[in-house]
N, C-alpha and C positions, 0 to 999 in steps of 0.2 A: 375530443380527447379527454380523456379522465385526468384527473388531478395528480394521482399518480403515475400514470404514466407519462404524464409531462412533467414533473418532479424527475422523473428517473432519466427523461432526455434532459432535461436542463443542466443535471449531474453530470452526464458523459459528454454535454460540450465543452463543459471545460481541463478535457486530457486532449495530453497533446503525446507526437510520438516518435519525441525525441528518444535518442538512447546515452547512459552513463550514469555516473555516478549519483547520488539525491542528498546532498549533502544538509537540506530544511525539511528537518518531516513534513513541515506542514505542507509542505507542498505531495504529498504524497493524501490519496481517499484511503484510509486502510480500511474500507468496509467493502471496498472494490477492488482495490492493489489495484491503483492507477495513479498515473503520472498527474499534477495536475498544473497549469499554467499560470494560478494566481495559487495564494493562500486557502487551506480549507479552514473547516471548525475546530478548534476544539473541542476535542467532548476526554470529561473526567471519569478514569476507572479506578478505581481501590489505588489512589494517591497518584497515578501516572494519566500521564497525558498521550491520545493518542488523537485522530484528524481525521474528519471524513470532508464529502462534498456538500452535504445539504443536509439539511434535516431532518430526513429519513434515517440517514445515518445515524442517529442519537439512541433512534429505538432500534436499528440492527444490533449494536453495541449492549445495548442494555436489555433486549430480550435473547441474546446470543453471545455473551461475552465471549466464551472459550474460541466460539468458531472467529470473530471479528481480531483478538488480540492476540492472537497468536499464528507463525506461519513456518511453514519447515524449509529451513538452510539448505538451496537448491547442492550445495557443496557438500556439506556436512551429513545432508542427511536429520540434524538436532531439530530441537524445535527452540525457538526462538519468539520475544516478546517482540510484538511489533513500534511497541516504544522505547527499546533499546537498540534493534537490529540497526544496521548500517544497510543502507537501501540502493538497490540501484535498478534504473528504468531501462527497458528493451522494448521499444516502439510504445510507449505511455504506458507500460506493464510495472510493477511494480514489482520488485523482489526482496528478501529480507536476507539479513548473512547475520551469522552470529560474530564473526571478527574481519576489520579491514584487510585481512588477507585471504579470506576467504571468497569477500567481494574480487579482490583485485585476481582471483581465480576464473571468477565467473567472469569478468568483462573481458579476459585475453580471447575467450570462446565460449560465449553462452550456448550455443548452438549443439555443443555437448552435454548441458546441463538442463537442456528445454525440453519438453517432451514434445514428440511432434508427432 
C-alpha cells in the first residue's frame, strides 16, 4: 500500500456517521466535509482557523485555498466560509449554513436539501 493511500485510509477512519448539529469545528476534516470522532488539525489561513484530518490536509488547504475554505449554504444557496459557517453532520457528511436558522432548516428535512 502506498503511503498515500494509507494516509487517506487512516483519514476516513476516523468519520463516524452520526447525524445533527457540529457544534466544535474541530471535529469537522473541512478538506473532506466529514464528521469526525476525535479532534482534527489545525491548519492557519489568512488569520482564520480552519481543521482537517491528517496531514495531507495542510497542503490541500494551501495548494487550494478557495476550493478547501469555502462551501455553499445547502439552504441559501450563499457561499459561506467554512470557519464561520455553523456545521451540521448527515451520516459523517458535513454541511456548512451561513446562519443558525438556516441549519435548523436543513435538519427538520435534509433530504430536501441533499441532492440525490
Amino acid at each position: 500500500m502506498t503511503s498515500a493511500v494509507l494516509a487517506a485510509t487512516l483519514c476516513l477512519a476516523v468519520a463516524f456517521g452520526a447525524s445533527g448539529n457540529v457544534e466544535k469545528r474541530e471535529y469537522v476534516c473541512m478538506m473532506q466535509d466529514m464528521v469526525l470522532t476525535k479532534p482534527g488539525i489545525a491548519i492557519q489561513y489568512q488569520g482564520k482557523t480552519y481543521y482537517g484530518c491528517c496531514a495531507m490536509c495542510k497542503e490541500k488547504i494551501k495548494n487550494e485555498p478557495k476550493k478547501y475554505t469555502r462551501a455553499i449554504d445547502p439552504v441559501s444557496g450563499k457561499q459561506v466560509d467554512k470557519a464561520e459557517a455553523f456545521v451540521y453532520g448527515v451520516e459523517g457528511n458535513a454541511y456548512y449554513f451561513s446562519s443558525k436558522e438556516n441549519r435548523k432548516t436543513f435538519a427538520e428535512n435534509p433530504g430536501k436539501y441533499l441532492k440525490k
